[in-house]
N, C-alpha and C positions, 0 to 999 in steps of 0.2 A: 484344077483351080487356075485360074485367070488372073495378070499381075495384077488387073483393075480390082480381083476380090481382094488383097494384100491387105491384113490391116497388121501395124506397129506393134510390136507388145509395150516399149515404154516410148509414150507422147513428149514432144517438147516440154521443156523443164516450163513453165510462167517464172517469169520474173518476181521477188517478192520485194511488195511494194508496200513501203510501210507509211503510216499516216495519212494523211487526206489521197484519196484517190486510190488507196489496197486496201485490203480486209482489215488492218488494225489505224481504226482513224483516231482523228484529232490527235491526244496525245503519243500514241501511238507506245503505249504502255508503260510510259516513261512519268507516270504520274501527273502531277501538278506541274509547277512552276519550280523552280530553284535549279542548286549546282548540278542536284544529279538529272537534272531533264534538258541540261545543255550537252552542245556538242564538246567532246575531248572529254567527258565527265569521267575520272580517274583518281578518287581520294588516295593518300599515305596511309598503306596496310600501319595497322595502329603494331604489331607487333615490331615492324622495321623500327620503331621509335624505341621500345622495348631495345632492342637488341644493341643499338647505338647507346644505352645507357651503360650497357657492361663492361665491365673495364679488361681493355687488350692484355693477352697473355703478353707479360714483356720478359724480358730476361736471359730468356736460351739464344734467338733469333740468329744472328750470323753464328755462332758459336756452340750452335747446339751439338757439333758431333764432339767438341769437348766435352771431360769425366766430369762429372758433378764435386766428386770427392776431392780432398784436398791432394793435390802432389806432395809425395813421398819429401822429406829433406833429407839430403845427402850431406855425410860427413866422413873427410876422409881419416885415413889410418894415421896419416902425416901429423894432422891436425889435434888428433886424442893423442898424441906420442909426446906433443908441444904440454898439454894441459896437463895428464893426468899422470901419477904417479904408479910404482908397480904395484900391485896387487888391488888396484881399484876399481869399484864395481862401475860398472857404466848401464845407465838405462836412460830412456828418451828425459826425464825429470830431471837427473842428473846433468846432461848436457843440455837443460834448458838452465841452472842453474847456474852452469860455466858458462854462459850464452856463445857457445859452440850452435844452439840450434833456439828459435823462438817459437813462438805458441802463433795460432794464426784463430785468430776469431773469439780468443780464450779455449783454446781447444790444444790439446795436445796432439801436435801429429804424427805420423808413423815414419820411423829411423832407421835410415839405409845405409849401413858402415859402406863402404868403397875401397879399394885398395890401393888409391894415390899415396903414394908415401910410402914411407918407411917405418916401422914400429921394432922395436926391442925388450917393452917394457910388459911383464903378465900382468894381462886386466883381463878381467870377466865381465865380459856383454850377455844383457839379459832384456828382453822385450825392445827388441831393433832385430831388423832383418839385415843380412851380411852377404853380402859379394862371395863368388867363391874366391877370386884372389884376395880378399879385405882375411877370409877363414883362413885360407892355406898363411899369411903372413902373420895373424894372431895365434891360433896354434902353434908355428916355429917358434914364438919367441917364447911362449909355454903358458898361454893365455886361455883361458876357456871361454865357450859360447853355448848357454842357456837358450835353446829353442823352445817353442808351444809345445811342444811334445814332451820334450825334457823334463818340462816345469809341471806336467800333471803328475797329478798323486798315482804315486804307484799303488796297484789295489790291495799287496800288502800292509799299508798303512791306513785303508779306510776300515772303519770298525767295522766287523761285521754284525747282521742284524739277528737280533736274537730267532732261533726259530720258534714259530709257533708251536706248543706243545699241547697237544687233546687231551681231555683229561678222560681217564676211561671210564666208561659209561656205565652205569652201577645195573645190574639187573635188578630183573623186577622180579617181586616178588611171586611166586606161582599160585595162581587163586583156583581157588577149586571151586566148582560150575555143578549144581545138583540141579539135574533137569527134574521139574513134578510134573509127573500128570493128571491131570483131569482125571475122577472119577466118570464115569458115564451112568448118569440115570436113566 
């Protein structure tokens, strides 16, 4: 082979030439007349309008690694020693009621004894979580504290459920079976 026999496998690209003077004239497939057979033609995706309708999450934003939940309120030992007398019961109702602690939303929220202070007085706490120092200084003075666990029913006290009893099955009676046969003619 001779370089003069050489032929290309792929020929120069043609230029594509559109409207009068390429292969797609006049309009040059852009239809008629109007916005969309102008240059820059780029209507607003009709869902971008859609989507600008719906209203921003707002709310969490800077503060989103903050708990949703309400914070604990704290009340020290110092403080129930001030109010309450000996052998009185303390639960979060109760020390909303001395306004030791308030309600946040109309809700009651969850009560964390603390061991600031000082106490002498036996009171018994019940539905409030407790420090271990707030425990160790309510115990010494001869105080008790009613935990979730405490406060379930012992399974002694839950009825127990009757058992199902079968009732026994009566026999049947023995039927007696008289096979005939056929005479044969």
């Amino acid at each position: 082979m001779q370089s003069n026999q050489l032929k290309r496998i792929h020929p120069n690209m043609k230029r594509m030439i559109v409207a009068r003077g390429g292969k797609r004239g006049k309009t040059a497939g852009r239809g008629g007349k109007g916005q969309s057979a102008r240059a820059g033609n780029k209507r607003r995706p009709e869902w971008r309008d859609i989507i600008k309708k719906l209203p921003k999450l707002r709310g969490r934003g800077v503060n989103s690694h903050k708990s949703i939940q309400y914070p604990r309120s704290i009340v020290n030992v110092g403080s129930i020693e001030e109010v309450f007398n000996a052998g009185d019961a303390i639960t979060p109702e109760i020390l909303i009621a001395k306004f030791l602690v308030s309600k946040r939303s109309g809700v009651i929220p969850e009560v964390k004894l603390l061991g600031g202070g000082e106490i002498t007085k036996a009171i018994n706490v019940s539905g409030c979580r407790v420090s271990e120092s707030a425990r160790i200084k309510i115990e010494k003075a001869g105080g008790k504290i009613v935990t979730r666990e405490d406060r379930a029913t012992p399974q002694s006290l839950i009825p127990a459920k009757p058992a199902k009893v079968k009732a026994p099955k009566a026999e049947k009676p023995a039927v007696e079976v008289k096979v005939v046969k056929k005479a044969k003619k």
